[in-house]
PyMOL commands that place a pseudoatom at each C-alpha (Angstrom):
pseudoatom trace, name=CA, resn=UNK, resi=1, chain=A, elem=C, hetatm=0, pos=[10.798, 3.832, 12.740]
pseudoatom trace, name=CA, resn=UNK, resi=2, chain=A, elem=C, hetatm=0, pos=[11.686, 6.281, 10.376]
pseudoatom trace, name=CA, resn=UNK, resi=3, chain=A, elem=C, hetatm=0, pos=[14.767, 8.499, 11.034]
pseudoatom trace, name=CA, resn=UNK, resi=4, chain=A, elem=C, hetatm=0, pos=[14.283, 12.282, 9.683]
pseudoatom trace, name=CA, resn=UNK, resi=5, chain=A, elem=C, hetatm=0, pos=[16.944, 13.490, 7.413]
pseudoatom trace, name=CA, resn=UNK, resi=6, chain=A, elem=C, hetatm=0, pos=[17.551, 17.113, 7.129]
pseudoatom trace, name=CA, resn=UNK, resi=7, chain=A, elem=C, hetatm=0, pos=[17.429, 17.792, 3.628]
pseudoatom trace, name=CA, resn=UNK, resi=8, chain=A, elem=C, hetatm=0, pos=[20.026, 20.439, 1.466]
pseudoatom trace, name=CA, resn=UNK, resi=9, chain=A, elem=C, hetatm=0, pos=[19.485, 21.603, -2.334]
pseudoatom trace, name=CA, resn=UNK, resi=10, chain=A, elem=C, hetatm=0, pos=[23.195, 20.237, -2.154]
pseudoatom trace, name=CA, resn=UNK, resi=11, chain=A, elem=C, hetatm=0, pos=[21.713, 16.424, -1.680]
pseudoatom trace, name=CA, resn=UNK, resi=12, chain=A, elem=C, hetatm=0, pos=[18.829, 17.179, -3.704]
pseudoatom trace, name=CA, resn=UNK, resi=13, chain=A, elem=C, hetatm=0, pos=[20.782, 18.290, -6.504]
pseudoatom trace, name=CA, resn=UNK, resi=14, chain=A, elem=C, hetatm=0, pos=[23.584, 15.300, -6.642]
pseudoatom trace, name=CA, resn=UNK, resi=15, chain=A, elem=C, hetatm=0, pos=[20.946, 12.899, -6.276]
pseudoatom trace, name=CA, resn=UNK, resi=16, chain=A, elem=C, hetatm=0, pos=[18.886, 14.184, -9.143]
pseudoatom trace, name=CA, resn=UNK, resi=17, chain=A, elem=C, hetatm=0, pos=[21.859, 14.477, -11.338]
pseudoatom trace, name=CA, resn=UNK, resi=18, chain=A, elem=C, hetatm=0, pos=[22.744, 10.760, -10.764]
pseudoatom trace, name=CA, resn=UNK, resi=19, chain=A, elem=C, hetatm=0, pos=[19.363, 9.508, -11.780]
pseudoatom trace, name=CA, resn=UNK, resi=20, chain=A, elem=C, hetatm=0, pos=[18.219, 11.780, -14.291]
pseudoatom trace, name=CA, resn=UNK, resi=21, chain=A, elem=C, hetatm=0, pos=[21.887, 11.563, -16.141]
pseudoatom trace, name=CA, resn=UNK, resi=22, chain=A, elem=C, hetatm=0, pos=[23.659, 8.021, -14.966]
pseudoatom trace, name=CA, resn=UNK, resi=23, chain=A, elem=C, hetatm=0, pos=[27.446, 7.231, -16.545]
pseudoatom trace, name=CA, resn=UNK, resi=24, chain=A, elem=C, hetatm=0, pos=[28.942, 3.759, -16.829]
pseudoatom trace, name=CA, resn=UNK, resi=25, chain=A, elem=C, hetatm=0, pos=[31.290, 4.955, -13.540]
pseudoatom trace, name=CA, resn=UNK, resi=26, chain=A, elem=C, hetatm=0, pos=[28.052, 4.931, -11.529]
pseudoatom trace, name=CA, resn=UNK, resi=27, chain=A, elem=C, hetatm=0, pos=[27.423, 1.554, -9.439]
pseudoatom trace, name=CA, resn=UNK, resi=28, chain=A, elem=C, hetatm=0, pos=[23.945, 0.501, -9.089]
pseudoatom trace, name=CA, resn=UNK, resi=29, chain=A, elem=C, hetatm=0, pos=[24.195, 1.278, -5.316]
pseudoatom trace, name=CA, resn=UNK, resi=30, chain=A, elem=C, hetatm=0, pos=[24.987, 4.851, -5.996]
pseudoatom trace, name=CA, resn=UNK, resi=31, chain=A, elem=C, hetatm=0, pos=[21.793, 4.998, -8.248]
pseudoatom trace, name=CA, resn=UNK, resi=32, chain=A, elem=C, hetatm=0, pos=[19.686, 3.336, -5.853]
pseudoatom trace, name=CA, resn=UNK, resi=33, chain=A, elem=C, hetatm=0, pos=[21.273, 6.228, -3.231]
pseudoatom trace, name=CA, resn=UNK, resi=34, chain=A, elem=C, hetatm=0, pos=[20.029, 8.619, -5.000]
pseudoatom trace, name=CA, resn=UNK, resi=35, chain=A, elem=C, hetatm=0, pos=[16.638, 7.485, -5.874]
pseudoatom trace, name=CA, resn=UNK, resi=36, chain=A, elem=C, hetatm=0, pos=[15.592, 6.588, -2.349]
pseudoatom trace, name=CA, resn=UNK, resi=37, chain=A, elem=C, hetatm=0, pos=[16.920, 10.322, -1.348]
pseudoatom trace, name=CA, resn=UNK, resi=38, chain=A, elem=C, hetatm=0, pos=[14.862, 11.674, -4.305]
pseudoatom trace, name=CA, resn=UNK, resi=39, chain=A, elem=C, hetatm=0, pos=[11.721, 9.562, -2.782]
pseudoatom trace, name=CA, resn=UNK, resi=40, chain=A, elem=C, hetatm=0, pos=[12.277, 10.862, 0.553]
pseudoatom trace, name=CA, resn=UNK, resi=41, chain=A, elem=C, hetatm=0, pos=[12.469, 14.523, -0.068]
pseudoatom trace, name=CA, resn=UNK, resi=42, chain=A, elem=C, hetatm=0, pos=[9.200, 13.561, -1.912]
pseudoatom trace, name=CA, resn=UNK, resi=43, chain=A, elem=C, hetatm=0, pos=[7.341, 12.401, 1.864]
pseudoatom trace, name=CA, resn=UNK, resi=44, chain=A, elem=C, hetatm=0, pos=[7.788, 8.651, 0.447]
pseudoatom trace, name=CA, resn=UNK, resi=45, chain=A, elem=C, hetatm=0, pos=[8.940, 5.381, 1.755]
pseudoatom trace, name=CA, resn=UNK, resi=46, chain=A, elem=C, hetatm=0, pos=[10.865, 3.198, 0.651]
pseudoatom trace, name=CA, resn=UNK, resi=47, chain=A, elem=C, hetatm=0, pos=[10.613, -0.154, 1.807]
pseudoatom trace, name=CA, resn=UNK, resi=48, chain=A, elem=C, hetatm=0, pos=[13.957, -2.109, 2.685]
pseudoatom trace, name=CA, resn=UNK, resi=49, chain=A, elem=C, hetatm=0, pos=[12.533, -5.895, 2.522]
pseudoatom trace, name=CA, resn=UNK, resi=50, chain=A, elem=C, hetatm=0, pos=[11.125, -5.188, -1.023]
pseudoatom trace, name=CA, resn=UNK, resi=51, chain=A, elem=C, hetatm=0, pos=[14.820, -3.935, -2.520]
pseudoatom trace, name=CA, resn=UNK, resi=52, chain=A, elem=C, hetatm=0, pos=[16.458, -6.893, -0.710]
pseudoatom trace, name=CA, resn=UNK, resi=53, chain=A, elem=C, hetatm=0, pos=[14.111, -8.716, -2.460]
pseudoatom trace, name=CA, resn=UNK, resi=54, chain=A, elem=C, hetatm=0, pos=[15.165, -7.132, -5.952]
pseudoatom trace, name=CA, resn=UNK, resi=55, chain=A, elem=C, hetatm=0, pos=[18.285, -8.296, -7.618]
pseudoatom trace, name=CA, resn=UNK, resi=56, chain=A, elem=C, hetatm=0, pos=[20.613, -5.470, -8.716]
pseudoatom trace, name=CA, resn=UNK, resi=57, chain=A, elem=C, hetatm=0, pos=[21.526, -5.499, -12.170]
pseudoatom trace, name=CA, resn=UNK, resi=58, chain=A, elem=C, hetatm=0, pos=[23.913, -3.549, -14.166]
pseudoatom trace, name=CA, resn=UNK, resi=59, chain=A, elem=C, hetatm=0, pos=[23.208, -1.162, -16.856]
pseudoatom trace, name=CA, resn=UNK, resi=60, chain=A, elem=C, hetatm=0, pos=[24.358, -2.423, -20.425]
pseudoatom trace, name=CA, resn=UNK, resi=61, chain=A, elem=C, hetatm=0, pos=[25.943, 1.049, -22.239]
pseudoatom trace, name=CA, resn=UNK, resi=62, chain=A, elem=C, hetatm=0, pos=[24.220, 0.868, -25.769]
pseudoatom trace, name=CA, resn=UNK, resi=63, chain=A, elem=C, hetatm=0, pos=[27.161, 2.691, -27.796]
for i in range(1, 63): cmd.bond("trace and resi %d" % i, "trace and resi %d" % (i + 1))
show_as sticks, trace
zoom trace
């Protein structure tokens, strides 16, 4: 069942900024937030038992 979300250049916006430009301050949930928003304002799915399935791992700062 999928639940529509209205969408806002607001939500668009943050979410794109996150991915396309992600700090240290960032937790992986946040990022994977704001992909699956960026997928859905695309028409795409995003399939819960597959991410579950998917470790999350942190991202190593290369200074």
């Amino acid at each position: 069942m999928r639940f529509p979300i209205p969408s806002t250049p607001q939500r668009r916006a943050d979410a794109l900024s996150v991915v396309s430009n992600p700090h240290p301050s960032h937790r992986p949930s946040l990022r994977l937030l704001a992909w699956a928003t960026l997928k859905s304002e695309r028409g795409q799915t995003v399939c819960q038992r597959r991410l579950q399935a998917q470790p999350v791992t942190q991202l190593k700062q290369v200074t």
